[in-house]
N, C-alpha and C positions, 0 to 999 in steps of 0.2 A: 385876509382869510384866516392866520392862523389867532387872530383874536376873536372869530366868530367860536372856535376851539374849544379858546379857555376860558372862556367867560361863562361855561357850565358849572363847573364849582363856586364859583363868585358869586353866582346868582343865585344856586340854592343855598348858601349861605344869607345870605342876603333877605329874602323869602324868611330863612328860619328863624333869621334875627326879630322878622318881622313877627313872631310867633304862630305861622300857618303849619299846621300839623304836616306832616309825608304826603299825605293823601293830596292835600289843597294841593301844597308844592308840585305832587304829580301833574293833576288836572291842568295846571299854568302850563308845564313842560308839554304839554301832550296838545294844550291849544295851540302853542306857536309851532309846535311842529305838523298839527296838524292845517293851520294857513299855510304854511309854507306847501304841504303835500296836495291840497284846494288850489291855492292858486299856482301854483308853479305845476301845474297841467297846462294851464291857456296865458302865462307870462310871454311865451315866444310867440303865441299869436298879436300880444296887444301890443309890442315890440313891434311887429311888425305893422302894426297899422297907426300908433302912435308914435312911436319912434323912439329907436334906444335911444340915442342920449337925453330924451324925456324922459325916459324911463327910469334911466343911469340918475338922473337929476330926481327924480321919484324916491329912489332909493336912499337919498340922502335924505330926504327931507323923513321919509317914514323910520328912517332908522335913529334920527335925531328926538320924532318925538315917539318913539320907544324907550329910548334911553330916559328921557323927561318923564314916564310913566314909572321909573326904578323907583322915583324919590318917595314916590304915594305910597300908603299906607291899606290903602281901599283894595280886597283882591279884585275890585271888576273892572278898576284902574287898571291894575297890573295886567289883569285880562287884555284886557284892550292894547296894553304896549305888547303884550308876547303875540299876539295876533298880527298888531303892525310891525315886530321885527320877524316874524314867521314870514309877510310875504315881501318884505328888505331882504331876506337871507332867499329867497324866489328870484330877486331881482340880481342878487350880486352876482349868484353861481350863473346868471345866464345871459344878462344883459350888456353887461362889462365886453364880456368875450365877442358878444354878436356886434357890440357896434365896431370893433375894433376890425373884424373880419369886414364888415361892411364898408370901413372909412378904409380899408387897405385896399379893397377890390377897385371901390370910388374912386381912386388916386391912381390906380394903375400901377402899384407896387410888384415887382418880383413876391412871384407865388414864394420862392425860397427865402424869403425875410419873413414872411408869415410864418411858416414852418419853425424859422430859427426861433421868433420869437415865444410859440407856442411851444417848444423841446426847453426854453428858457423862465418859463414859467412852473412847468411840470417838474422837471429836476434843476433847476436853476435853485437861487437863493429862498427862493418860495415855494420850494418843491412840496407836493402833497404828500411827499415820504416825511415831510420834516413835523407837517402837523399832528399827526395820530401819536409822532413820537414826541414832540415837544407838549399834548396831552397828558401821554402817562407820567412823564418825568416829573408836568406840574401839579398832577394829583399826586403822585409821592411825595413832592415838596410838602401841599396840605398834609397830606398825611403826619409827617413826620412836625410839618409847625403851623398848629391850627389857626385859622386869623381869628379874630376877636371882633363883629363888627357891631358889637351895641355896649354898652357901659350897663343896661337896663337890664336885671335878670327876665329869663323870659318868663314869670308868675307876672312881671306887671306888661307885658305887652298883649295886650288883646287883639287878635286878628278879627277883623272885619266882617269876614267868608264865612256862607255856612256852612256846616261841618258835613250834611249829607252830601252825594254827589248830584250835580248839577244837569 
């Protein structure tokens, strides 16, 4: 989870390299968060009727070809991966959790292993205290040492998108 985090400055770098003006960049930002906010309304419904660890296995596969969408150059490519890792990032925050609670009730586990595990997740090594802050620390990091991700100045990269909004 805390790579879901940091991979927002990577990505708008990334985008910029590609030479998409603010605007575009926003519009990409605003589609995957706005799949994620679409479907991660009825995610714990289709969970429940498809089944998390389908779902869990969904997740991977839509996050993998998200990732495949970074390489393109097309913004409607790119569209299309921030939309599939918009409803990946629906899936992780919710499905992960539910099947675990599912397969521990299935099994007949002590309620208090659940609890441990869930107090070990939240402030454990992957506490959600650690990602907000492992955030700012690596936006100071850019800050202070900007990455370089094209050798191409950006006069020769022409973005794809068009400029009005969509």
């Amino acid at each position: 989870m805390t790579a879901d985090w940091l991979q927002g400055p990577y990505v708008y770098a990334l985008y910029s390299s590609y030479g998409f003006s603010k605007h575009d960049i926003a519009v990409l930002f605003v589609g995957g968060f706005g799949a994620s906010m679409l479907f991660g309304t009825f995610i714990g419904a289709a969970a429940d009727k498809l089944g998390r660890k389908r779902l869990c296995q969904v997740y991977c596969i839509l996050y993998f070809l998200s990732c495949v969408t970074k390489h393109a150059r097309d913004y409607w490519v790119l569209m299309v991966g921030r939309v599939l890792g918009g409803i990946a990032t629906s899936l992780l925050f919710s499905s992960f959790e539910s099947w675990m609670v599912c397969e521990h009730n299935a099994r007949g586990y002590d309620a208090a292993a659940l609890n441990d595990t869930f107090s070990l997740m939240y402030f454990g090594k992957t506490s959600y205290i650690l990602h907000p802050t492992s955030y700012i620390l690596h936006s100071f990091y850019l800050y202070l040492c900007p990455a370089h991700t094209t050798d191409q100045p950006r006069s020769q990269v022409t973005p794809s998108a068009p400029s009005s909004p969509v």
